[in-house]
KOLLO-118310 format. One record per residue: residue in one letter; x, y, z of N, C-alpha, C, O in turn. Coordinates in nm, 4 decimals, decimal comma, padded with zeros to 6 digits. Each point is the difference from the previous one (the first is absolute). Example, Ala and Ser with C-alpha at 12.3 -4.5 7.8 and 13.67 -1.06 7.14 Angstrom:
<atoms>
A_01,3190_-00,5690_00,7800_-00,0890_00,1190_00,0000_00,0900_00,1200_00,0000_00,1036_-00,0019_00,0665
S_-00,1386_00,1069_-00,1385_00,0820_00,1190_00,0060_-00,0770_00,1090_00,0730_00,0509_00,1108_00,0169
</atoms>
This chain:
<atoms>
X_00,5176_-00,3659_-01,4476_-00,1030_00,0956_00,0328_-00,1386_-00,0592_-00,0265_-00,0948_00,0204_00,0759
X_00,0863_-00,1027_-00,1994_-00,1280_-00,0518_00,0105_-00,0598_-00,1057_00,1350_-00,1152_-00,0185_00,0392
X_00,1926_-00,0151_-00,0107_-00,0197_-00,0931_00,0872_-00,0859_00,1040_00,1536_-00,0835_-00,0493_00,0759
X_00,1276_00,1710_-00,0692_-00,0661_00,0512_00,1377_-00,1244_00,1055_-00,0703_-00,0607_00,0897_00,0585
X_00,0472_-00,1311_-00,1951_-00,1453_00,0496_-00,0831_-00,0734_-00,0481_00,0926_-00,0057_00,0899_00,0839
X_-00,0593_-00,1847_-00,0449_-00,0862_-00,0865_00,0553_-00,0231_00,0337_00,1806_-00,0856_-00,0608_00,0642
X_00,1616_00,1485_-00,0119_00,0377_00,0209_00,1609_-00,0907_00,1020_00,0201_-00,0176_00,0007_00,1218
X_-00,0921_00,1397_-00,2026_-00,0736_00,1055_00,0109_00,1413_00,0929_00,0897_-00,0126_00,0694_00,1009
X_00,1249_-00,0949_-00,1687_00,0863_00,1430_00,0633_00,0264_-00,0451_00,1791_00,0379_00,0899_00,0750
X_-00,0587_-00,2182_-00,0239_00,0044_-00,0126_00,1208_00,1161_-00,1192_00,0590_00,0534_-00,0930_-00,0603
X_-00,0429_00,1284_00,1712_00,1680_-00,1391_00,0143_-00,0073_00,0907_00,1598_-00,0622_00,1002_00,0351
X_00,1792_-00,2119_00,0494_-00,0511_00,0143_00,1703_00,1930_00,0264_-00,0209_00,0861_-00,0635_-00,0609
X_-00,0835_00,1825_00,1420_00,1271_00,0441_00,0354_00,0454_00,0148_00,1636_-00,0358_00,0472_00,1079
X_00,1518_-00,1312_-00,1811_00,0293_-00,1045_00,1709_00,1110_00,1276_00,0857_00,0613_00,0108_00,1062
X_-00,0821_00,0551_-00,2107_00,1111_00,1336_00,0857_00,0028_00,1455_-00,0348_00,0709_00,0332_-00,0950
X_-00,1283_00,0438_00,1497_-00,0534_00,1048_-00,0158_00,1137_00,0968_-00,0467_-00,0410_00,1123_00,0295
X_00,1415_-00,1036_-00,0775_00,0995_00,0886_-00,0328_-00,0330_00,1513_00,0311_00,0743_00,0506_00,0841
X_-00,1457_00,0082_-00,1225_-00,0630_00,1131_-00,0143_-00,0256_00,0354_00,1039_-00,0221_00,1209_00,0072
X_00,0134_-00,1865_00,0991_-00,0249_00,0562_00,1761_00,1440_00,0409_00,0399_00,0317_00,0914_00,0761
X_00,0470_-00,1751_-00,1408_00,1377_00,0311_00,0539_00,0911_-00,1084_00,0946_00,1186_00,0021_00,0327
X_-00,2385_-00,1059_-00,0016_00,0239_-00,1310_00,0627_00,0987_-00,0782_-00,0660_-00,0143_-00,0445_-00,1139
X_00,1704_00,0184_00,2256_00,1054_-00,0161_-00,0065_00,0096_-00,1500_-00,0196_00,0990_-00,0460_-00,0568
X_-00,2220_-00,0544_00,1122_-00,0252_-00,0818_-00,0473_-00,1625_-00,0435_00,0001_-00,0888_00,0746_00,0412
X_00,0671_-00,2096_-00,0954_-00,1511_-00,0284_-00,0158_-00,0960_00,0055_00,1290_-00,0218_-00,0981_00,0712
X_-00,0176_00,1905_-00,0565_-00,1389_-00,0049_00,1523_-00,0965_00,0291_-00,0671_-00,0157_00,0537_-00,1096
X_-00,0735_-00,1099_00,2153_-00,2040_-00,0323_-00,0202_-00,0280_-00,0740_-00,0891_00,0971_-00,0353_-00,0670
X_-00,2058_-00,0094_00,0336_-00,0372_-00,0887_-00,1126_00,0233_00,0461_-00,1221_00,0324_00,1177_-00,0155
X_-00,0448_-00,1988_-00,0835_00,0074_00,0317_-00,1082_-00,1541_00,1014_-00,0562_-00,1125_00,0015_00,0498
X_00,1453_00,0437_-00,1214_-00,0830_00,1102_-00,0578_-00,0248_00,0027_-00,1655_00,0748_00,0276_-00,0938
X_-00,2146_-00,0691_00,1017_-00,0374_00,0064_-00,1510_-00,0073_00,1260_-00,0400_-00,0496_00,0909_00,0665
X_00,1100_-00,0779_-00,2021_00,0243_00,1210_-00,0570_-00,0599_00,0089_-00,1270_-00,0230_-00,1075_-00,0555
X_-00,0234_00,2647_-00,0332_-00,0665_-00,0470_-00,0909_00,1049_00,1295_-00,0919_00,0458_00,1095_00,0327
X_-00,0413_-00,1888_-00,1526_00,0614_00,1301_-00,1016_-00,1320_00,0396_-00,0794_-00,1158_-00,0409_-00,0087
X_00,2312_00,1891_-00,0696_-00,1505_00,0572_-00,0411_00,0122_-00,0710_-00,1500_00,0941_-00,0581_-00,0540
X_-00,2229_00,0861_00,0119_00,0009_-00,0901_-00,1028_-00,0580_00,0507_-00,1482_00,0187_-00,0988_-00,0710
X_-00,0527_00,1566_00,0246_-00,0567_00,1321_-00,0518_-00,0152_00,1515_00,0407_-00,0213_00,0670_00,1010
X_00,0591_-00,0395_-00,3250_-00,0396_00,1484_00,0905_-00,0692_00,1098_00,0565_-00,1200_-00,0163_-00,0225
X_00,1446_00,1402_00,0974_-00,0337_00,0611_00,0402_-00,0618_-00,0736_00,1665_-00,0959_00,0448_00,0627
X_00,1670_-00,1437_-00,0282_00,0320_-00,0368_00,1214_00,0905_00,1131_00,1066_-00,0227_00,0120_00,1204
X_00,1171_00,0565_-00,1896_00,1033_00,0623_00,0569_-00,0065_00,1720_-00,0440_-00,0201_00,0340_-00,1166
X_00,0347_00,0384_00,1981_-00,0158_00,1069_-00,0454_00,1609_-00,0012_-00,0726_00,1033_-00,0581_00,0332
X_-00,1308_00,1358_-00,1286_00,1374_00,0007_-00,1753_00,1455_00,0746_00,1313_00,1151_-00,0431_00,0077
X_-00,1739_00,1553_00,0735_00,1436_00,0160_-00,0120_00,0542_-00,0663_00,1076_00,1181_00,0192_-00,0287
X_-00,1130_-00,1094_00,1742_00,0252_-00,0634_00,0100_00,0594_-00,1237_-00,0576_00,1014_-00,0601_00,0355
X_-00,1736_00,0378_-00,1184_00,0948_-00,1029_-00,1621_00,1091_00,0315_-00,0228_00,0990_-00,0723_00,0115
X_-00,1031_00,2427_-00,0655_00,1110_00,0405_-00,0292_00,0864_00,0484_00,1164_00,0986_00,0689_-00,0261
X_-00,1171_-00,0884_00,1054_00,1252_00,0600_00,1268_00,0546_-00,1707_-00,0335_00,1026_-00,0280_-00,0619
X_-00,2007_-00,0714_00,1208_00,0812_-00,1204_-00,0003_00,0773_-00,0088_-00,1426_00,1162_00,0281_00,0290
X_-00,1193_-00,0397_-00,0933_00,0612_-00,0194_-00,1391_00,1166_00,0847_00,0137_00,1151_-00,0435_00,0033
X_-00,1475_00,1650_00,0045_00,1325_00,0681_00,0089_00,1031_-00,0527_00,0929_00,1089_-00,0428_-00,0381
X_-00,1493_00,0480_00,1661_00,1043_-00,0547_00,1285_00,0473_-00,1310_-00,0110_00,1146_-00,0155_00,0423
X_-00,1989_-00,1319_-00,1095_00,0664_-00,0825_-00,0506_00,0519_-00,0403_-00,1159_00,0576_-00,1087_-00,0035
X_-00,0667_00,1755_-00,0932_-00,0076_00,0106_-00,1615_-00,0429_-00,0923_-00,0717_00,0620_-00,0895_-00,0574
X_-00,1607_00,1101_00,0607_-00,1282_-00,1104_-00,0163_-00,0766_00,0141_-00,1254_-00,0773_00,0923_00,0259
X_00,0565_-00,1269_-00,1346_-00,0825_00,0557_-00,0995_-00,0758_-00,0825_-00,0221_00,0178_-00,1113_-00,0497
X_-00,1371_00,1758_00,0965_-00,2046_-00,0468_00,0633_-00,0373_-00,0149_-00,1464_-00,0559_-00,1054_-00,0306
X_00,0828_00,2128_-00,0827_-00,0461_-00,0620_-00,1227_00,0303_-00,1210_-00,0887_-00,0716_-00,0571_-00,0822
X_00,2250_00,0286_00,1300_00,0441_-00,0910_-00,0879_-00,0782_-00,1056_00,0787_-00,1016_-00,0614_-00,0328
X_00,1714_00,0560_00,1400_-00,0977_-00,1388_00,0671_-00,1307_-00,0841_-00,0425_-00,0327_-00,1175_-00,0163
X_-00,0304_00,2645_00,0068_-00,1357_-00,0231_-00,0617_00,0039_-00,0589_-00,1460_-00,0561_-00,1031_-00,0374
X_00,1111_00,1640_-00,0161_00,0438_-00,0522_-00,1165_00,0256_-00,1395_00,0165_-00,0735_-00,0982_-00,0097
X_00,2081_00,1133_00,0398_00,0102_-00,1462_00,0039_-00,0871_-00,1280_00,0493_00,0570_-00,1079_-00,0165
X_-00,1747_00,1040_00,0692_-00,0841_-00,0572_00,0541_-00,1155_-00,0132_-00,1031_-00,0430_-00,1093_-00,0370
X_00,0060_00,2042_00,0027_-00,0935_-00,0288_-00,1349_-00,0160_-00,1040_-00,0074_-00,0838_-00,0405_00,0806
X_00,1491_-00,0732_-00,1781_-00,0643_-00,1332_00,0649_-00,0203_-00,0794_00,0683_-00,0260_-00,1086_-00,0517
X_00,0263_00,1179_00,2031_00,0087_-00,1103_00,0652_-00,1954_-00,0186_-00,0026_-00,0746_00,0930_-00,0306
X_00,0339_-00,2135_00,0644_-00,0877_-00,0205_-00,0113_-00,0882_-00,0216_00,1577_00,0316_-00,0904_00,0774
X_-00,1345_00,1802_-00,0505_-00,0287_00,0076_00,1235_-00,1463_-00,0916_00,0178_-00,0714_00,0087_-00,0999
X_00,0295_-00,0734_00,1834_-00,0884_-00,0808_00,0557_-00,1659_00,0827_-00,0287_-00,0553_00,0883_00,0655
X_00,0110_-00,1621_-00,1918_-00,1150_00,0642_-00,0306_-00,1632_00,0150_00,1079_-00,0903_00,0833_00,0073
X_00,1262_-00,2316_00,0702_-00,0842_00,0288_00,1365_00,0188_00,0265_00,1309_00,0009_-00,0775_00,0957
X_00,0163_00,2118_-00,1012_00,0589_00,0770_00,1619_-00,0935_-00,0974_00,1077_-00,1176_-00,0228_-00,0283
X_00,1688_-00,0230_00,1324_-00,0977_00,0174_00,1598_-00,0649_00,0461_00,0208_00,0272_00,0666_-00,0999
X_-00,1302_-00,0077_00,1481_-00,0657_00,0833_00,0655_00,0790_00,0574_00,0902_00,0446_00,1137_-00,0149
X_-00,0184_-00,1951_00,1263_00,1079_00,0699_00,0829_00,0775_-00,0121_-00,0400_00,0460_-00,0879_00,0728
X_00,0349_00,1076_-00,1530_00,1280_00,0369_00,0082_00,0581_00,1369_00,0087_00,1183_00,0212_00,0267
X_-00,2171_00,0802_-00,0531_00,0398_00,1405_00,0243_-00,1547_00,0669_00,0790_-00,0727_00,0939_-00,0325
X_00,0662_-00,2096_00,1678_-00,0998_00,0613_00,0732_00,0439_00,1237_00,0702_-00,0884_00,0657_00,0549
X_00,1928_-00,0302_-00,0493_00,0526_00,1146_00,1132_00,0048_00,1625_-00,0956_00,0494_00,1096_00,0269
X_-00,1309_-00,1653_-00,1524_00,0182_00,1486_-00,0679_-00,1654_00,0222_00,0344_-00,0396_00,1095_00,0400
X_-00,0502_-00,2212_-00,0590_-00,1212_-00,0374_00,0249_-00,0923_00,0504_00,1183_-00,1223_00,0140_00,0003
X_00,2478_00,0177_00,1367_-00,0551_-00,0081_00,0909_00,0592_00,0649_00,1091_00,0756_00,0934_-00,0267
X_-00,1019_-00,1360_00,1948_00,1209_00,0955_00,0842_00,0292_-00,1290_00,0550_00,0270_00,0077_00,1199
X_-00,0224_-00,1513_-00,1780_00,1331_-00,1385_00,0872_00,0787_-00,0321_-00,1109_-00,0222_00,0121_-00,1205
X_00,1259_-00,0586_00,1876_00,0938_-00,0361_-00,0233_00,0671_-00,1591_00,0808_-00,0046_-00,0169_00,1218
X_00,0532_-00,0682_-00,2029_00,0513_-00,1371_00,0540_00,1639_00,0624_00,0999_00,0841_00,0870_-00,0223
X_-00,1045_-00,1819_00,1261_00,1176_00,0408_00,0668_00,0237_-00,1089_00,0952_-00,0742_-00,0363_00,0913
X_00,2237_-00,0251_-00,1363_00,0375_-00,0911_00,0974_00,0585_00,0714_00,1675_00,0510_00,1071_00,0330
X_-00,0937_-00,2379_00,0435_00,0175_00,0748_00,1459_00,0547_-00,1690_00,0319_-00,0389_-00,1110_-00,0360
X_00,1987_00,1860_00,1619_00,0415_-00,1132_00,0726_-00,0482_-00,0174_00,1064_-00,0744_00,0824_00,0532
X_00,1038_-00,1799_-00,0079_-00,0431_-00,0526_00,0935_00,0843_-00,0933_00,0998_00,0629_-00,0810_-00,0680
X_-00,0400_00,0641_00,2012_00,0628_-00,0994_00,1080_-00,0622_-00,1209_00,0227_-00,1082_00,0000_00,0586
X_00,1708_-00,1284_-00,1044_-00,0469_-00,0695_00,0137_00,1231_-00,1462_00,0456_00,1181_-00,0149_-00,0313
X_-00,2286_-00,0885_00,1306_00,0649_-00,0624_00,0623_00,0833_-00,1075_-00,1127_-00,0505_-00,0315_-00,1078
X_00,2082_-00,0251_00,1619_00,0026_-00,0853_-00,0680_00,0620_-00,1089_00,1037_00,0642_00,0058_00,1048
X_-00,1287_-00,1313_-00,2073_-00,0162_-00,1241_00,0699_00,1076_-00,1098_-00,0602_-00,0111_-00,0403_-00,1158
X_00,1083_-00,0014_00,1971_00,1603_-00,0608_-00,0179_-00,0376_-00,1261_00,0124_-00,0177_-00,0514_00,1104
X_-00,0049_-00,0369_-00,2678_00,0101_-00,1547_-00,0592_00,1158_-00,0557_00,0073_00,0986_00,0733_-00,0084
X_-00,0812_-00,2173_00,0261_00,1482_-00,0485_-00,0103_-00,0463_-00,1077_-00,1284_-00,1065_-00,0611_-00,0083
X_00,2306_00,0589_-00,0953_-00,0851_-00,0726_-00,1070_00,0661_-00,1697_00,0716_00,0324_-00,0298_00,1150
X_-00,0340_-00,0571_-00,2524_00,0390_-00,1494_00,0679_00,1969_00,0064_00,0116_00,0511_-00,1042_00,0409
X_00,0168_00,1866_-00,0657_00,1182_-00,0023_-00,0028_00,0136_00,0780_00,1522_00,1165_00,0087_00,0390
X_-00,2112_00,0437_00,0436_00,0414_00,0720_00,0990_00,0257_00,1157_00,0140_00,0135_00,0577_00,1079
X_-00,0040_-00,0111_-00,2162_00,0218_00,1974_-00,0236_-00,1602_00,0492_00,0103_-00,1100_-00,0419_-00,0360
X_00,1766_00,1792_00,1216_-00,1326_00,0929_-00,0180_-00,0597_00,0345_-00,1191_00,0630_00,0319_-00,1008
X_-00,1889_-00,0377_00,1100_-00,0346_00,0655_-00,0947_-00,0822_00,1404_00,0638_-00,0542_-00,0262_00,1074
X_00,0374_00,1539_-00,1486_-00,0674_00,0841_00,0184_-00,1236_00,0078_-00,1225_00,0275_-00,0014_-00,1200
X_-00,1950_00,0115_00,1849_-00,0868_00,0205_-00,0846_-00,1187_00,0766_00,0411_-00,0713_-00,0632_00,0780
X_00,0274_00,1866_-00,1093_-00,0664_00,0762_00,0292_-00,1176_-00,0792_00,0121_-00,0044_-00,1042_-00,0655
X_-00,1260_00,1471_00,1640_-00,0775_-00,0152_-00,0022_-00,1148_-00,0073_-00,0475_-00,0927_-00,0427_00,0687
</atoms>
């Protein structure tokens, strides 16, 4: 856990589960957890907790020490800051078929 101290609650999720998507479509999607409280309204907390049996205090507890990054970014929590947000977008693009010195293709984007 200490190790994703250092991430501001953020990581790119390559598969949206929660849409219901049977497998991975669209780009990946940076995601942000919440990270302090009164981020979440309490009883929402507690519905989740209940429905997964989850206990939000111990957690907390248990975390007490991890040691968190005494100089935040600036941006790193620009989207509470503001009305943008970072967002990856795909894109079509040509690709161009190398043969290396053994004679096999190689495929390499442009």
């Amino acid at each position: 856990m200490q190790k994703l101290a250092n991430t501001y609650g953020k990581t790119f999720h390559m598969w949206q589960i929660d849409r219901g998507d049977a497998l991975p479509l669209g780009p990946p999607q940076l995601m942000g957890a919440l990270t302090a409280d009164g981020q979440l309204d309490p009883g929402l907390l507690e519905k989740r907790d209940a429905v997964y049996g989850i206990d939000s205090e111990k957690k907390k507890a248990d975390r007490v020490d991890l040691e968190y990054p005494k100089d935040i970014d600036p941006k790193a929590d620009h989207w509470l800051k503001g009305n943008k947000a970072w967002q990856v977008d795909m894109k079509e693009m040509d690709v161009v078929v190398k043969v290396d010195r053994q004679g096999t293709e190689q495929q390499k984007e442009q």
